[in-house]
CHARMM internal coordinates of N, CA and C (Angstrom, degrees):
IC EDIT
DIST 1 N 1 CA 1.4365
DIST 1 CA 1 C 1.5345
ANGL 1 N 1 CA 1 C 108.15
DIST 1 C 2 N 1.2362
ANGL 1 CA 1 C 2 N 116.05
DIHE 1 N 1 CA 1 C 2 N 132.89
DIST 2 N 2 CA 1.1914
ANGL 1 C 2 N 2 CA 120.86
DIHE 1 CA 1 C 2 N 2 CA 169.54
DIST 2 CA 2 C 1.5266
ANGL 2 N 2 CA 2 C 116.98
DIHE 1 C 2 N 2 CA 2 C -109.27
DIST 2 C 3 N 1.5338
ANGL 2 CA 2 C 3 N 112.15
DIHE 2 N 2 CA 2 C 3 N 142.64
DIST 3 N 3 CA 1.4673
ANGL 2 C 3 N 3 CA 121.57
DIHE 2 CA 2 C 3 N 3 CA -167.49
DIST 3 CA 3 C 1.6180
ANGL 3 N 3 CA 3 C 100.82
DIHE 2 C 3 N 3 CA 3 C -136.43
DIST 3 C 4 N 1.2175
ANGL 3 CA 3 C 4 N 119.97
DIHE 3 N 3 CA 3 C 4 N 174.11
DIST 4 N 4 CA 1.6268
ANGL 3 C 4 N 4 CA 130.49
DIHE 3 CA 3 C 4 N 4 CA 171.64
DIST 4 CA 4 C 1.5048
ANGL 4 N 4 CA 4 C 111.12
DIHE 3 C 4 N 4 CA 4 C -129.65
DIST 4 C 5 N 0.9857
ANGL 4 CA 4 C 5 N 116.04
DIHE 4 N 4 CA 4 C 5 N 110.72
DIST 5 N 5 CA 1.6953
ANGL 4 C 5 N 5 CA 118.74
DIHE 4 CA 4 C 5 N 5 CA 178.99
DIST 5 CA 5 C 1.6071
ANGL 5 N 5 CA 5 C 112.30
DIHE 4 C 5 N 5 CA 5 C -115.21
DIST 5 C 6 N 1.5720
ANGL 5 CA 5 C 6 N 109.02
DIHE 5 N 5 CA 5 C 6 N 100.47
DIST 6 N 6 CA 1.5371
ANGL 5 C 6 N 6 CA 130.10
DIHE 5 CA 5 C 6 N 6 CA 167.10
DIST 6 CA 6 C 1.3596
ANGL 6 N 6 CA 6 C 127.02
DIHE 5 C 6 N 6 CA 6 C -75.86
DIST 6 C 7 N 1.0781
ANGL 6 CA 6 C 7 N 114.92
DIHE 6 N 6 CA 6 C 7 N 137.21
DIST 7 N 7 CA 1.5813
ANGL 6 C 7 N 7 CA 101.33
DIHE 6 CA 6 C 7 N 7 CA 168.69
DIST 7 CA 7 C 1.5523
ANGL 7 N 7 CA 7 C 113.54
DIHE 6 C 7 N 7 CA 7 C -142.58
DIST 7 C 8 N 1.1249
ANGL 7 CA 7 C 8 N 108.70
DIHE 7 N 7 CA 7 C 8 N 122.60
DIST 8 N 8 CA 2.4291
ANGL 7 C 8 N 8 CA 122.98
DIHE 7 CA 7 C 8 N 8 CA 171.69
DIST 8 CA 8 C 1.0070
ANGL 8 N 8 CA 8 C 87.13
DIHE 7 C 8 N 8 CA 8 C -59.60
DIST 8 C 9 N 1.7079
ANGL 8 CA 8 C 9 N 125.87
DIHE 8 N 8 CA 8 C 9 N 124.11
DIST 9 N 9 CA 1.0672
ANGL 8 C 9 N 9 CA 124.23
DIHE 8 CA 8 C 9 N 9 CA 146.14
DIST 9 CA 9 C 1.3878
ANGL 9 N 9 CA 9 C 121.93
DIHE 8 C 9 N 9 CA 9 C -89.91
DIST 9 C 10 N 0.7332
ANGL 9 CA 9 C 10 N 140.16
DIHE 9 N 9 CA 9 C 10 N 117.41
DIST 10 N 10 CA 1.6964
ANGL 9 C 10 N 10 CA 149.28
DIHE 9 CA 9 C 10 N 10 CA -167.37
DIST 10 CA 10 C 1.8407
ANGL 10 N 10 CA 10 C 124.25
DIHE 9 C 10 N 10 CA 10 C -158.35
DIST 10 C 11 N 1.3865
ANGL 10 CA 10 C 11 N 112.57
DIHE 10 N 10 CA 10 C 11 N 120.58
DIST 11 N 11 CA 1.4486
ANGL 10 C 11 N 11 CA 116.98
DIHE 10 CA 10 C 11 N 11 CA 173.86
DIST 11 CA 11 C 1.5438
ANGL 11 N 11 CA 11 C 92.00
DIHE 10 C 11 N 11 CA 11 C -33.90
DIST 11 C 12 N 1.8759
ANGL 11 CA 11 C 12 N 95.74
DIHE 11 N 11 CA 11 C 12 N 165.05
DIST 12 N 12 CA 1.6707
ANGL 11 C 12 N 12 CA 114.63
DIHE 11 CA 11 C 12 N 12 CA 153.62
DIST 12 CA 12 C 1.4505
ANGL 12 N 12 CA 12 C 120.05
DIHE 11 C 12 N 12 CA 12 C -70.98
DIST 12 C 13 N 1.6743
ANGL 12 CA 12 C 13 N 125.35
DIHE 12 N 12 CA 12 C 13 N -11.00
DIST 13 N 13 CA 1.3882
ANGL 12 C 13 N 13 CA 132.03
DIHE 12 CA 12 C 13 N 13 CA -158.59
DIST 13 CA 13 C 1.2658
ANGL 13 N 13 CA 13 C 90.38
DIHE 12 C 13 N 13 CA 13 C -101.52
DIST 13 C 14 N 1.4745
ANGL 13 CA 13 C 14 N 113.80
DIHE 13 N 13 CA 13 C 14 N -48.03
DIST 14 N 14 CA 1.3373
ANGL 13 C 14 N 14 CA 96.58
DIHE 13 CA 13 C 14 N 14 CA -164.67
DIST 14 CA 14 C 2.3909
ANGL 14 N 14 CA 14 C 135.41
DIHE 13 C 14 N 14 CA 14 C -55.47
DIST 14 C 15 N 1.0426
ANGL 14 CA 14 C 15 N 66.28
DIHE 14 N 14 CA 14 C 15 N 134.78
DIST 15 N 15 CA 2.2797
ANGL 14 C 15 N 15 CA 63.03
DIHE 14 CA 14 C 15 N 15 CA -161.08
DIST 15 CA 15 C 1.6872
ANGL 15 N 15 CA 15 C 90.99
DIHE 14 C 15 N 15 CA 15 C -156.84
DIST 15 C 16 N 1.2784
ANGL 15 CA 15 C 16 N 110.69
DIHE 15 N 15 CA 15 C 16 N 164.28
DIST 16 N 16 CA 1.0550
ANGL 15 C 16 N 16 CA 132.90
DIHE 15 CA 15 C 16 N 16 CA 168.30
DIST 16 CA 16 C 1.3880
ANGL 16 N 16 CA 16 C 134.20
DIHE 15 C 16 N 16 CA 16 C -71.75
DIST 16 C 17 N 1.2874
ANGL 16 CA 16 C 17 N 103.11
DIHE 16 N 16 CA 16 C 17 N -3.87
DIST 17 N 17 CA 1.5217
ANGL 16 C 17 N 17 CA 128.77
DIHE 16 CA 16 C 17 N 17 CA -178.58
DIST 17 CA 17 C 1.3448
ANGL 17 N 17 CA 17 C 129.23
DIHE 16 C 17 N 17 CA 17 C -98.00
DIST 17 C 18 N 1.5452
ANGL 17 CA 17 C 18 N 97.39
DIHE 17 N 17 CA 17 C 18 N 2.85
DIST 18 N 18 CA 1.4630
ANGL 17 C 18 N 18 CA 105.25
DIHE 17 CA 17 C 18 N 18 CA -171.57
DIST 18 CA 18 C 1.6609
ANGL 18 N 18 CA 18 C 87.80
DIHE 17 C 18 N 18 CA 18 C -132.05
DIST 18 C 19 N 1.4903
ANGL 18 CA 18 C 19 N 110.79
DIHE 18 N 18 CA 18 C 19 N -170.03
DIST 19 N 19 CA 1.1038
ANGL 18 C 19 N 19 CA 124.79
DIHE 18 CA 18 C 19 N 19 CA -156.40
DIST 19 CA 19 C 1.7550
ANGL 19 N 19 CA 19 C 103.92
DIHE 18 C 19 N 19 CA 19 C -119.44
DIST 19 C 20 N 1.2322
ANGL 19 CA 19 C 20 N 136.47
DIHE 19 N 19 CA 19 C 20 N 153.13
DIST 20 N 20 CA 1.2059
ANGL 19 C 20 N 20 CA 128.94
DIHE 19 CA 19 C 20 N 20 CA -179.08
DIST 20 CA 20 C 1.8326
ANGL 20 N 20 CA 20 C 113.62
DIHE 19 C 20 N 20 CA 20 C -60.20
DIST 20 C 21 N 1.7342
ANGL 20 CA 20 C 21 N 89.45
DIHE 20 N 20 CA 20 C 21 N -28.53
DIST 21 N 21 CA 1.5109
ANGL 20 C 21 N 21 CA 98.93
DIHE 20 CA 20 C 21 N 21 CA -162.22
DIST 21 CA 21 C 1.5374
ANGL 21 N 21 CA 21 C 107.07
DIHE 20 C 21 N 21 CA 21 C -91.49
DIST 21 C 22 N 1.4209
ANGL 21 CA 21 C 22 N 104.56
DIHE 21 N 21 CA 21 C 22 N 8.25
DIST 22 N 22 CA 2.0874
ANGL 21 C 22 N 22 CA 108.79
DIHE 21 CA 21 C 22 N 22 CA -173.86
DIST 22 CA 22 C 1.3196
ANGL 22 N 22 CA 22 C 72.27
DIHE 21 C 22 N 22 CA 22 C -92.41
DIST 22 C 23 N 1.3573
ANGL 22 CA 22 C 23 N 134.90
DIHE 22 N 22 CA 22 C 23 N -71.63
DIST 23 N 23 CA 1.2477
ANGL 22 C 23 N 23 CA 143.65
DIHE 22 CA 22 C 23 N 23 CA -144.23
DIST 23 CA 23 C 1.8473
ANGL 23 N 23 CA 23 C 102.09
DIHE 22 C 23 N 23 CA 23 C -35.29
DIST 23 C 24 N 0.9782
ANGL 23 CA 23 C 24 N 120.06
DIHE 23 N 23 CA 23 C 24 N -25.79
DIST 24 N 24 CA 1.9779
ANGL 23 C 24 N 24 CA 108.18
DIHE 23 CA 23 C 24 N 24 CA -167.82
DIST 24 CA 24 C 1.9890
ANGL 24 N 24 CA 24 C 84.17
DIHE 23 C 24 N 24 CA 24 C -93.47
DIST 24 C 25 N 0.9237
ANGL 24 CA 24 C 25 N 138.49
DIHE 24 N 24 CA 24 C 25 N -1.44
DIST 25 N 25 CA 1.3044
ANGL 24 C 25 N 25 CA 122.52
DIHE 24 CA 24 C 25 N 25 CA 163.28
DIST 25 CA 25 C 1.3117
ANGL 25 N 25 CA 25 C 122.67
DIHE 24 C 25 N 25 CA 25 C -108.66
DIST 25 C 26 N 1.5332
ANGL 25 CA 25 C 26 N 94.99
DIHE 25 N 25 CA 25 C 26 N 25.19
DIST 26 N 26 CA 2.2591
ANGL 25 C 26 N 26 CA 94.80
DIHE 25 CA 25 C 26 N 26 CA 157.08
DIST 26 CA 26 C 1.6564
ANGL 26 N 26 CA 26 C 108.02
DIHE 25 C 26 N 26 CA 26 C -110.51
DIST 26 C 27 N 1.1271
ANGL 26 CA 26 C 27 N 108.38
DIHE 26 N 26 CA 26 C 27 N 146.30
DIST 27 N 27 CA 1.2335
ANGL 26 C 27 N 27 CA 106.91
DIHE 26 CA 26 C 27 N 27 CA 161.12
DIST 27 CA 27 C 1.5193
ANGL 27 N 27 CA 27 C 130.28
DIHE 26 C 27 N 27 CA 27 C -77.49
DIST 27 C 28 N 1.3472
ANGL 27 CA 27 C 28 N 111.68
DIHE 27 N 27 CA 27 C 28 N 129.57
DIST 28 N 28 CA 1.6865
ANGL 27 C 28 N 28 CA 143.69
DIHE 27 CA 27 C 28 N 28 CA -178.49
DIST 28 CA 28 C 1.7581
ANGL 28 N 28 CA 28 C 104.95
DIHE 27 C 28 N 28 CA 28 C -32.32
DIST 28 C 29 N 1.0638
ANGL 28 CA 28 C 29 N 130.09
DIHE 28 N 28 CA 28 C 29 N 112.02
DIST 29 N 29 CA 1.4104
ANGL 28 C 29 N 29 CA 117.25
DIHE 28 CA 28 C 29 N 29 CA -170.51
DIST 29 CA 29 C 1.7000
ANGL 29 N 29 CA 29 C 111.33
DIHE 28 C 29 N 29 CA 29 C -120.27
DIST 29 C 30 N 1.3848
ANGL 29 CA 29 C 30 N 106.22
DIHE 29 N 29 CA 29 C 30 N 2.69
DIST 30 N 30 CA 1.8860
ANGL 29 C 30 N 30 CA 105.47
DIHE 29 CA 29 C 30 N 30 CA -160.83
DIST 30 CA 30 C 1.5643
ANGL 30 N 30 CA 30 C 106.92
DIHE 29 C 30 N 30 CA 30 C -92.54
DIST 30 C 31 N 1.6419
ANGL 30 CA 30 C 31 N 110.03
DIHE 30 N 30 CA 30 C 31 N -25.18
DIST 31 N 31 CA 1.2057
ANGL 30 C 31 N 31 CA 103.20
DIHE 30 CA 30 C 31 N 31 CA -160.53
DIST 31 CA 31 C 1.9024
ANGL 31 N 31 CA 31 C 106.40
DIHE 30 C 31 N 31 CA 31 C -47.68
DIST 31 C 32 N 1.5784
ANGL 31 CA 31 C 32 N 106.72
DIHE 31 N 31 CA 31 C 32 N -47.05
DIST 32 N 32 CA 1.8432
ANGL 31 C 32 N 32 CA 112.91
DIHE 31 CA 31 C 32 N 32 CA -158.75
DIST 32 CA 32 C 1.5607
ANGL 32 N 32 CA 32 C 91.26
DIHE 31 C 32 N 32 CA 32 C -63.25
DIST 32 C 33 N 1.3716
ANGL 32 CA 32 C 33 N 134.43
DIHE 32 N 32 CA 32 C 33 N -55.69
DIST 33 N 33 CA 1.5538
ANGL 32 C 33 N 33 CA 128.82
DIHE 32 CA 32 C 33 N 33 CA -175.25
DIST 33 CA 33 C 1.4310
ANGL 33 N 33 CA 33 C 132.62
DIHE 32 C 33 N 33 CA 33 C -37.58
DIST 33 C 34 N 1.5631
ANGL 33 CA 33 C 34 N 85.58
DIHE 33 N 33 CA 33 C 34 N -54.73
DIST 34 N 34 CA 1.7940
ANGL 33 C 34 N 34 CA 115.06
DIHE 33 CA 33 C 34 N 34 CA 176.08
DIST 34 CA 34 C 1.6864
ANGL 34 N 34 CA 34 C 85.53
DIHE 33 C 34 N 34 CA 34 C -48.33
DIST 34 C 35 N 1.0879
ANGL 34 CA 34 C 35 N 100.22
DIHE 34 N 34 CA 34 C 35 N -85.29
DIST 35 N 35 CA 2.0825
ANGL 34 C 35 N 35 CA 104.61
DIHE 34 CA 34 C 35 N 35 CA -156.70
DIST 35 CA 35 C 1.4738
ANGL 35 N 35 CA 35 C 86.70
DIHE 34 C 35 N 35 CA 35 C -44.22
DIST 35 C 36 N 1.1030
ANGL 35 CA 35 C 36 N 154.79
DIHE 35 N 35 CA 35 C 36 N -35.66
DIST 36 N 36 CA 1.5281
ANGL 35 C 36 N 36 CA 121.09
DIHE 35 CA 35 C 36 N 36 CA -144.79
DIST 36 CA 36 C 1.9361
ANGL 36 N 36 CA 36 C 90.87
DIHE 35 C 36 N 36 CA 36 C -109.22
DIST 36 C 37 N 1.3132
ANGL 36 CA 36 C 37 N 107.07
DIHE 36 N 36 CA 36 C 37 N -13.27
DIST 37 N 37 CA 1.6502
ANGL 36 C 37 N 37 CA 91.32
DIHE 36 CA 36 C 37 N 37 CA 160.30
DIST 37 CA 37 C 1.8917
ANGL 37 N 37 CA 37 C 112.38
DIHE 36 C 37 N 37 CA 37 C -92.45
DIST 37 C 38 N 1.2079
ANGL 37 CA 37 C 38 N 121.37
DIHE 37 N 37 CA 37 C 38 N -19.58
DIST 38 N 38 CA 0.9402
ANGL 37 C 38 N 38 CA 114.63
DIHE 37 CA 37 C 38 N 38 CA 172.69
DIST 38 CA 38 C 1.7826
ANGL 38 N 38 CA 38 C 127.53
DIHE 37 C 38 N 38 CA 38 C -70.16
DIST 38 C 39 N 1.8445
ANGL 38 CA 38 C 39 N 98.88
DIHE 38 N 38 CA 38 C 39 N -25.41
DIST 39 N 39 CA 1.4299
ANGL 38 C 39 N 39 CA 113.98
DIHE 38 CA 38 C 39 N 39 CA 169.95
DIST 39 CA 39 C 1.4212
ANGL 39 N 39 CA 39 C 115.96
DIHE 38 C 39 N 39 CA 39 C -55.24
DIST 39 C 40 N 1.6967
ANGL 39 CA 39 C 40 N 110.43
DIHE 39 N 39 CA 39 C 40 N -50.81
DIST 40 N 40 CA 1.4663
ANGL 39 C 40 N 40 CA 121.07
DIHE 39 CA 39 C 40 N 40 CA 175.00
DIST 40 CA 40 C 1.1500
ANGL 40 N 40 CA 40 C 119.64
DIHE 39 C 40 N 40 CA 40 C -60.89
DIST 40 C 41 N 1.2878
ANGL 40 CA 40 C 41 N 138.81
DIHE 40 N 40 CA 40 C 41 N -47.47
DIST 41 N 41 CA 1.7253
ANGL 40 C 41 N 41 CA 143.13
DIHE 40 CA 40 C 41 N 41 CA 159.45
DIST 41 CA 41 C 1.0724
ANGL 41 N 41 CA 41 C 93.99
DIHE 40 C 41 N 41 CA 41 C -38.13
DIST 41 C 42 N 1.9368
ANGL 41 CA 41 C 42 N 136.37
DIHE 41 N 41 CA 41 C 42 N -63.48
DIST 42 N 42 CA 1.5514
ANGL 41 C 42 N 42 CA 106.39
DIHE 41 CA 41 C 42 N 42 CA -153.58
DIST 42 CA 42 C 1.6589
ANGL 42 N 42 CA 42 C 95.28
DIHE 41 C 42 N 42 CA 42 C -86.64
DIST 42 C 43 N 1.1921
ANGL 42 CA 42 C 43 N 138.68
DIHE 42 N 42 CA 42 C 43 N -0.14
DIST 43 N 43 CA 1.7265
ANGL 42 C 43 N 43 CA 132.05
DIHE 42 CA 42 C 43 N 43 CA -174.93
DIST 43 CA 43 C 1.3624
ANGL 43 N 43 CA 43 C 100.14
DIHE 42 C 43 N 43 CA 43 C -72.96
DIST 43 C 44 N 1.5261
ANGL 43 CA 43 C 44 N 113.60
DIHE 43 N 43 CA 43 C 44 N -41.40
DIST 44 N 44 CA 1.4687
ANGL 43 C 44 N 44 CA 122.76
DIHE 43 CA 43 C 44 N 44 CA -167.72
DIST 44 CA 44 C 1.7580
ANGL 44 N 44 CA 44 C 116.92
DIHE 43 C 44 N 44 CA 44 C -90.68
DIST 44 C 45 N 1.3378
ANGL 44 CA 44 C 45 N 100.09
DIHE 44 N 44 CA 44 C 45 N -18.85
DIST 45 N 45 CA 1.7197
ANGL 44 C 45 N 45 CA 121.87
DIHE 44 CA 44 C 45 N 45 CA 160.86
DIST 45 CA 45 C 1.9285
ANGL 45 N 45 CA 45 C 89.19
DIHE 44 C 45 N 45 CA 45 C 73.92
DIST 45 C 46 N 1.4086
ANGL 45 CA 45 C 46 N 98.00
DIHE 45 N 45 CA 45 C 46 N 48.76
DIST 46 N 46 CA 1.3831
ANGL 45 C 46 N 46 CA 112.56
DIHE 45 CA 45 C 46 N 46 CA -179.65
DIST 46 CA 46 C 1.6796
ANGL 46 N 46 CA 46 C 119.66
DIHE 45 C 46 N 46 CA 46 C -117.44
DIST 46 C 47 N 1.1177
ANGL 46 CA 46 C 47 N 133.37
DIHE 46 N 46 CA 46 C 47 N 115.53
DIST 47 N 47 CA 1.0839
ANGL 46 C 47 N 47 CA 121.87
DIHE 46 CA 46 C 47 N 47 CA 158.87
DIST 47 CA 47 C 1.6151
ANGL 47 N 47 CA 47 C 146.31
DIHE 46 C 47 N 47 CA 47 C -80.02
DIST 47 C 48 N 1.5896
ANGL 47 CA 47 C 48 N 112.87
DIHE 47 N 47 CA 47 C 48 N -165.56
DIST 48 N 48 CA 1.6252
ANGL 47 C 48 N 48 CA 83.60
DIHE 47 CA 47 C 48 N 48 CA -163.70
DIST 48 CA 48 C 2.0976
ANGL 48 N 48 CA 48 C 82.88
DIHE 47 C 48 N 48 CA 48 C -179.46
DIST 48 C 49 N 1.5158
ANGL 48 CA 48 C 49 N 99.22
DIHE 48 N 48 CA 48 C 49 N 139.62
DIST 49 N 49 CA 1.8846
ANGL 48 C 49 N 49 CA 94.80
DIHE 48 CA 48 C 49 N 49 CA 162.98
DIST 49 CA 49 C 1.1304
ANGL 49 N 49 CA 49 C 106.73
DIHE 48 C 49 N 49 CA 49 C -116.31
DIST 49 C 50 N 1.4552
ANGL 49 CA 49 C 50 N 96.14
DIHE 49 N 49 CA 49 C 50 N 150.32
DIST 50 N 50 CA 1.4056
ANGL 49 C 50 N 50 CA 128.70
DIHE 49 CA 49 C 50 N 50 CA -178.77
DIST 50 CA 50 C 1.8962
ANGL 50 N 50 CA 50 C 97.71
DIHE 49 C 50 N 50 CA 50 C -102.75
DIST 50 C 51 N 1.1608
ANGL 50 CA 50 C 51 N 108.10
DIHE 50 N 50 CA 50 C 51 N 138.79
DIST 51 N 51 CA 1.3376
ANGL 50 C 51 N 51 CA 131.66
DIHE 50 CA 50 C 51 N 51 CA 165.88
DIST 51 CA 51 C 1.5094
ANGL 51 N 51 CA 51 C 100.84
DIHE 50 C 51 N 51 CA 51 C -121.95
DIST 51 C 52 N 1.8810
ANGL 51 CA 51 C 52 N 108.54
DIHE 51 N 51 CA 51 C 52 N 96.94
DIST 52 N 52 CA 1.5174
ANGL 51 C 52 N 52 CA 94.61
DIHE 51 CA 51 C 52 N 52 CA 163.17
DIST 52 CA 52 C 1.6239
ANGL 52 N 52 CA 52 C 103.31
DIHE 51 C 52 N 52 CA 52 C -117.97
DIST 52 C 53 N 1.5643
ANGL 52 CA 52 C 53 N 77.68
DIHE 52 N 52 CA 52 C 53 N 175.24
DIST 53 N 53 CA 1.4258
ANGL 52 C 53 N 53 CA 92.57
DIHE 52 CA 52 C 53 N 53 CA -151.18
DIST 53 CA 53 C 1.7229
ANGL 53 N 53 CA 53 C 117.78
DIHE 52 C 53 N 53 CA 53 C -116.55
DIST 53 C 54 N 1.1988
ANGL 53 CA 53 C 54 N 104.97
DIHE 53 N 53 CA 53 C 54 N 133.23
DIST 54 N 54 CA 1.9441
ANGL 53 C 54 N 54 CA 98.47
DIHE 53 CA 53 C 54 N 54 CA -160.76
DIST 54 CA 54 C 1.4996
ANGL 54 N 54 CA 54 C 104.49
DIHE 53 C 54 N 54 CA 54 C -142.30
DIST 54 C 55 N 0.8902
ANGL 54 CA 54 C 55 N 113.27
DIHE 54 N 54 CA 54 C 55 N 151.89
DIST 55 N 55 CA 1.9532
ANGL 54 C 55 N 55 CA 108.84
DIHE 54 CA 54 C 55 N 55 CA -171.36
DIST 55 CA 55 C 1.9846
ANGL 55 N 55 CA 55 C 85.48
DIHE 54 C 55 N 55 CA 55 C -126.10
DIST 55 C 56 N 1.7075
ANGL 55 CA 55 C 56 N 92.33
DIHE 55 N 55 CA 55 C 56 N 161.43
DIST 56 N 56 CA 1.3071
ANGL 55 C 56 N 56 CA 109.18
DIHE 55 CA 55 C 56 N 56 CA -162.60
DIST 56 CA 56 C 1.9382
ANGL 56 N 56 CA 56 C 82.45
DIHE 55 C 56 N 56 CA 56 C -132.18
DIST 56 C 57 N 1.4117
ANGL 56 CA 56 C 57 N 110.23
DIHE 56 N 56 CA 56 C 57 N 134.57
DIST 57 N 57 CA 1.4245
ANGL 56 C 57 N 57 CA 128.02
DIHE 56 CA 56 C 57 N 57 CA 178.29
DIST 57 CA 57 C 1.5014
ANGL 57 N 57 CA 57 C 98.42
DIHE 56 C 57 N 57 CA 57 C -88.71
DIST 57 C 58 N 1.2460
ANGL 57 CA 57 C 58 N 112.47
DIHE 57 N 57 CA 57 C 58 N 165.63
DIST 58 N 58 CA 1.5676
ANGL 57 C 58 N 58 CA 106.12
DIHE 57 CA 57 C 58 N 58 CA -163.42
DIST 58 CA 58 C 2.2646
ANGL 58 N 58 CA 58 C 100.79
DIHE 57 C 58 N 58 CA 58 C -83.37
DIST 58 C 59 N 1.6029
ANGL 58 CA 58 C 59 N 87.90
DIHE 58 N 58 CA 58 C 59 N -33.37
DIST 59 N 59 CA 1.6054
ANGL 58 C 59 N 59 CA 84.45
DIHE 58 CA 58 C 59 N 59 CA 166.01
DIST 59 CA 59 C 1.4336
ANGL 59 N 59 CA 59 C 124.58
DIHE 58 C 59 N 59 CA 59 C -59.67
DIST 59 C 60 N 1.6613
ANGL 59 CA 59 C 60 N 130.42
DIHE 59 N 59 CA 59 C 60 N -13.61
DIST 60 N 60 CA 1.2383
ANGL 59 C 60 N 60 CA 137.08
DIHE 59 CA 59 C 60 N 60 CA 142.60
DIST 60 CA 60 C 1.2655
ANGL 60 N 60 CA 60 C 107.25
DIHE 59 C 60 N 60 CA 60 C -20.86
DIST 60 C 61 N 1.3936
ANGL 60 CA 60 C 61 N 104.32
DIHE 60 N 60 CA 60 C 61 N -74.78
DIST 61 N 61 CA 1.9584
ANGL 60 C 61 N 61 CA 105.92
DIHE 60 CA 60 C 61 N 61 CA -156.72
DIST 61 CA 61 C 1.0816
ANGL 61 N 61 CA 61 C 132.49
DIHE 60 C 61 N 61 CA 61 C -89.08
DIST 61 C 62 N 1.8454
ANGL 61 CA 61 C 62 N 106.90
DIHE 61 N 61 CA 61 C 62 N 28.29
DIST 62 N 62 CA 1.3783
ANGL 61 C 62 N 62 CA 100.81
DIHE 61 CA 61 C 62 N 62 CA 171.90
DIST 62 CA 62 C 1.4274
ANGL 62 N 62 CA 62 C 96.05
DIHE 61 C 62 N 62 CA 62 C -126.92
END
COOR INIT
IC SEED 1 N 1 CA 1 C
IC BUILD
């Protein structure tokens, strides 16, 4: 059987309700998840995409 397994990578803070600049005063929460879904993909010799996700400030693009 074949299946497709995706995953949004995105903080819990991140939302539209907050501000770009609240965002550097939450703490980082993906690193422990990431590895322990990434552990299971390689246990199961399964793969899987990640769509992560990153915003660019307008002082980025110049």
């Amino acid at each position: 059987m074949r299946m497709a397994f995706t995953v949004d990578v995105e903080d819990w803070f991140c939302s539209p309700d907050l501000s770009l600049s609240e965002w550097e005063g939450y703490e980082l929460r993906l690193e422990k998840p990431l590895h322990q879904i990434l552990d299971l993909l390689d246990e199961n010799a399964a793969t899987g995409t990640f769509f992560v996700l990153g915003c660019l400030r307008r002082d980025d693009l110049t």
